[in-house]
C-alpha positions, 0 to 999 in steps of 0.5 A, spaced: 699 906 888 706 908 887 712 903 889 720 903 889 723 896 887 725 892 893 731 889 894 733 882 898 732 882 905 741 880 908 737 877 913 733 871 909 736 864 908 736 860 901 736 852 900 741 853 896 748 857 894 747 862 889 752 859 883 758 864 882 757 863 873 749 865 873 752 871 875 756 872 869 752 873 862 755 870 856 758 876 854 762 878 860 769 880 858 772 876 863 770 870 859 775 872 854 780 873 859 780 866 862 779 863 855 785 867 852 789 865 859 788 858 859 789 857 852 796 860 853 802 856 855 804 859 861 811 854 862 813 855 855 812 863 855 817 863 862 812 863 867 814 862 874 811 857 880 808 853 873 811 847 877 808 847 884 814 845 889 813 838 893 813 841 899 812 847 903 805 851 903 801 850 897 802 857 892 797 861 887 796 858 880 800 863 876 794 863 871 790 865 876 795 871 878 795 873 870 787 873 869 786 878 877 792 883 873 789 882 866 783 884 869 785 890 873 788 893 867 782 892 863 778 896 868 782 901 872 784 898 878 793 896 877 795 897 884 796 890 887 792 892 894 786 894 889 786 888 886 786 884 893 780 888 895 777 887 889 777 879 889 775 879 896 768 884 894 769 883 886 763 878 883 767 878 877 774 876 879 771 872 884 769 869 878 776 868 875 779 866 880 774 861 883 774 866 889 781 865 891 784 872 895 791 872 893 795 878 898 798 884 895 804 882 896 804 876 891 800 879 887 805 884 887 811 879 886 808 875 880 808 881 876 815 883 878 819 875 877 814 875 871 816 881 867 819 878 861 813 873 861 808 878 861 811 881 856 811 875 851 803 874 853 802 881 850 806 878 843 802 871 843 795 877 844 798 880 837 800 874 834 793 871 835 791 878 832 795 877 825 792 868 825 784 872 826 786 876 820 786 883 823 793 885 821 792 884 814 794 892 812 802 892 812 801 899 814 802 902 821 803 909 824 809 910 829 808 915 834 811 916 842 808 919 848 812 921 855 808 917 861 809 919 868 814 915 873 813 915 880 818 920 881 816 927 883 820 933 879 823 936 885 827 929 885 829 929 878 835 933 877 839 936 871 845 941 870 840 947 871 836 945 875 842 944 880 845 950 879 837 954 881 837 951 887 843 952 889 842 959 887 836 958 892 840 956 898 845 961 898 840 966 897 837 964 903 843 963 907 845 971 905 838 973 908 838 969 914 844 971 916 843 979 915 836 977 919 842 974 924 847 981 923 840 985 925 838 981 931 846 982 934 844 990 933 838 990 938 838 989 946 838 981 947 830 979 949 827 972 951 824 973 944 829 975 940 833 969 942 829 965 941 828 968 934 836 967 933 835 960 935 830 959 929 834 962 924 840 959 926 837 952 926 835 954 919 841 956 916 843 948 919 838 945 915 840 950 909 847 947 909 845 939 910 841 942 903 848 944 900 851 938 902 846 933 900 846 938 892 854 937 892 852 930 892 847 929 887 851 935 883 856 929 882 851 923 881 849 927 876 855 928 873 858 922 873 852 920 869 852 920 861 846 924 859 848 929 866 841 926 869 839 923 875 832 921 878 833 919 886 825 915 886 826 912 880 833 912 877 831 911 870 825 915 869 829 922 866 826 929 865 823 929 858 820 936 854 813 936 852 809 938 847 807 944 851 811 951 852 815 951 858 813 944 861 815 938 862 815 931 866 819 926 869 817 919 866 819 914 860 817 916 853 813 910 850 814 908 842 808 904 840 806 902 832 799 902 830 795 898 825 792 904 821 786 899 819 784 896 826 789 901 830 791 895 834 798 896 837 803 892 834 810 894 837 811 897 843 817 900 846 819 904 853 825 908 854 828 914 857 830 918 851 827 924 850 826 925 844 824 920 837 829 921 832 833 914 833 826 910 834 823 909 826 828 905 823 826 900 830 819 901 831 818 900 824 822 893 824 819 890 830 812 892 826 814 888 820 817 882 823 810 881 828 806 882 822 811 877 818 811 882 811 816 883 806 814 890 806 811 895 810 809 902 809 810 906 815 808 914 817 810 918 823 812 925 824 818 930 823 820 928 830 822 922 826 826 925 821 833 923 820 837 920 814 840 915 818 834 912 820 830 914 813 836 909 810 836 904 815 828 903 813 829 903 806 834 897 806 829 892 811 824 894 805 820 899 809 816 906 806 816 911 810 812 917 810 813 923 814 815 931 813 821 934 813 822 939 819 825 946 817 830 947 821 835 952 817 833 959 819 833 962 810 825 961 810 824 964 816 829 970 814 826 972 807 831 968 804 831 962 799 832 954 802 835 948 800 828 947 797 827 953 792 834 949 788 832 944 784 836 938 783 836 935 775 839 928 775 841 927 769 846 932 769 848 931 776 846 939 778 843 944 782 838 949 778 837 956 783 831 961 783 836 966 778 835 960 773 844 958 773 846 951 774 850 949 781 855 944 780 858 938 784 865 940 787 868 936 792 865 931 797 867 930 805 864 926 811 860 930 816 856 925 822 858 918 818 855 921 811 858 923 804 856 930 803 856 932 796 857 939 795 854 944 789 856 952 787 857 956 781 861 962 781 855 967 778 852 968 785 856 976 786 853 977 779 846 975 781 841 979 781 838 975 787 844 974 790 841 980 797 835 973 797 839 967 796 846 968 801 849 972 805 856 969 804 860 970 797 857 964 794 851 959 796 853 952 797 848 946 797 850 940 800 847 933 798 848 928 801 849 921 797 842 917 799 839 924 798 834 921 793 830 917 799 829 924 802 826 926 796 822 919 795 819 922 802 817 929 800 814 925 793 810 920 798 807 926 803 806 931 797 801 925 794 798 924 800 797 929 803 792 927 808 798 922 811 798 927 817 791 926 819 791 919 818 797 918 823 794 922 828 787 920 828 791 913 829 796 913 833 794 918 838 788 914 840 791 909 844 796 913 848 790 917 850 786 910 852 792 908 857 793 914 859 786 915 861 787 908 864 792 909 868 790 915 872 793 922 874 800 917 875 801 912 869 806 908 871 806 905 879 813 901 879 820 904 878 827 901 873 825 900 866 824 893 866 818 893 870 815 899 867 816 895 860 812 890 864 806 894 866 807 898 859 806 891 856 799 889 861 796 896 858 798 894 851 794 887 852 788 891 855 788 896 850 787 891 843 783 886 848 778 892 848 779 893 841 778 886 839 772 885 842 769 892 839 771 890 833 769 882 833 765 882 838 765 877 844 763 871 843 767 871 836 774 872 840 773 866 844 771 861 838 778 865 835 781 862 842 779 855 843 780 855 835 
């Protein structure tokens, strides 16, 4: 005779109290989150209420309120009433915690007085990485991605963007008031005033708009990149990859390990673009991974001579192409790669097989420009493909020669795009996922530093953990 499996009547009595730890098998992560918090210490990193005061009411340890957020982010729960309801119904975080029910509102406050801290934690986690040996490749992949902000996109503002809406509220203006010119030409009914006492609240509304974008349009100017975000004034209207999109976030930098993807650095910042961020990255990767030298891949998103020098004198390599931004290529014409550079006799050899030669040198954006011609180009043959101008200039800046070490690297190892994206993609799609259709939930840079810094941690605690196991990265703990 066929049966279901019965459960436990809620109603039957036991002798003794069930014990929470034979609820938690020996390979339960959260053993690796209550080894790895006690092991830390949590004066010397900065934490808070470390000291309990000598009077008032007794306050949560602070490990206490580390492990309950640690576990939120490694299992999808960061708001701060989730985890309040999780450590009241939650066996594991029961188990953390020693069944303590912090309310929100503390749980909310230690991750807002504890930002700093918690970012250290986050160090000390990749710190223990390198110790274990996992970090041994000084090679790391750079990449960044725009996370969401709390604030909606109908409350971010630009240049733009107010002018439509202002071309909007006038054009509703205009026709509320022909629909009011139009009423005054019909006999005065019960209903048509009420219809002009409608359209005349609205035009109200309409000019409140008007003032309220007056003001925003000054805010706006008086900023220095001409934006303003009003629910989270940090967070800025940034470009994505898709065609006409866009979101209202932070753009996040992180540098992964290309061995163990473990992310080594990470970054929060409200600049829309990566151009500025390599040389930064890429020194913060080789100062955590303590090298003498680094080897670094990124994308054309990152290409700047500035920051290819920078990388060069702190002893990093760096690999990545160089974007085509002149318009000959796409025109038919001849680009600055099709001229070959002979540096034993410092000059140019063009397609037509004529030599340019060094003419004089000028400074352009803080970099020494050498410039090349030769005065054969009206005669050339080749001349309807190379220029438009009398004569092809070809400028060279001084370090040139590091951005022709890049291209040698790329042409050698073709495969390092690849490799970067199958690395450093991974971990952005992780923490996104994670964090739900909105990433972050906390507004102003540094306490989104602090909640980046939380899904940084939960991410490589994931990766370790897969990658050595459980029981092995509490003995590396306790070591």
């Amino acid at each position: 005779m066929k049966r279901f499996v019965e459960g436990v009547d809620r109603g039957q009595s036991t002798l003794f109290p069930e014990c929470l730890e034979d609820w938690i098998v020996e390979d339960n992560p959260i053993r690796v989150i209550d080894a790895f918090v006690d092991a830390l210490d949590l004066g010397d990193l900065g934490v808070s209420g470390v000291d309990p005061e000598a009077t008032g009411r007794p306050s949560y340890h602070p490990s206490v309120l580390l492990k309950l957020y640690i576990y939120g982010y490694l299992n999808r729960v960061q708001s701060s009433r989730r985890l309040e309801r999780e450590a009241g119904r939650n066996v594991e975080v029961m188990w953390l915690t020693g069944r303590l029910v912090p309310d929100h509102k503390t749980i909310a406050d230690f991750r807002k007085d504890n930002g700093k801290a918690i970012r250290q934690v986050c160090a000390r986690f990749v710190d223990l990485c390198r110790q274990m040996g996992l970090l041994a490749t000084a090679s790391v992949a750079i990449d960044g991605s725009k996370f969401k902000a709390v604030n909606n996109r109908d409350r971010s503002f630009t240049h733009g963007k107010v002018e439509r809406r202002r071309a909007q509220l006038e054009e509703s203006v205009a026709r509320y008031l022909s629909q009011l010119d139009t009423a005054d030409r019909h006999e005065p009914t019960e209903a048509l005033a009420t219809k002009t006492e409608r359209l005349k609240e609205k035009l109200a509304k309409l000019k409140e708009e008007m003032v309220k974008l007056t003001a925003i349009e000054a805010q706006m100017l008086a900023s220095p990149d001409q934006q303003v975000s009003l629910t989270d004034p940090d967070s800025r209207s940034m470009a994505t990859s898709g065609r006409g999109s866009g979101v209202v976030g932070n753009n996040v930098q992180v540098a992964v390990d290309t061995e163990h993807h473990l992310i080594v650095a990470h970054e929060v910042i409200n600049v829309g673009n990566d151009r500025a961020q390599l040389a930064t990255m890429a020194k913060q990767a080789k100062a955590v991974l303590q090298a003498e030298e680094l080897a670094a891949v990124a994308d054309r998103g990152y290409f700047s001579n500035p920051q290819i020098l920078e990388c060069a004198e702190a002893g990093i390599t760096v690999t990545l192409p160089k974007p085509l931004t002149s318009g000959a290529k796409s025109q038919g014409r001849f680009g600055k790669q099709d001229f070959v550079y002979v540096p034993d006799r410092d000059v140019y050899r063009c397609p037509a097989g004529e030599q340019l030669t060094y003419r004089f040198s000028a400074e352009e954006h803080g970099m020494t420009i050498r410039r090349y011609w030769t005065t054969a180009c009206p005669k050339c043959p080749l001349q309807s493909r190379c220029t438009t101008a009398p004569l092809r200039r070809i400028p060279r800046w001084d370090h040139e020669h590091l951005l022709e070490a890049v291209r040698v690297r790329l042409d050698a190892n073709p495969e390092a795009m690849r490799m970067r994206r199958e690395t450093v993609e991974h971990p952005f799609g992780t923490m996104k996922v994670r964090m739900g259709a909105t990433h972050f939930l906390t507004k102003t840079l540094p306490k989104v530093a602090t909640e980046m810094a939380l899904s940084v941690l939960a991410y490589n605690l994931t990766r370790v953990m897969t990658i050595i196991g459980i029981k092995p990265l509490i003995a590396a703990i306790g070591a």
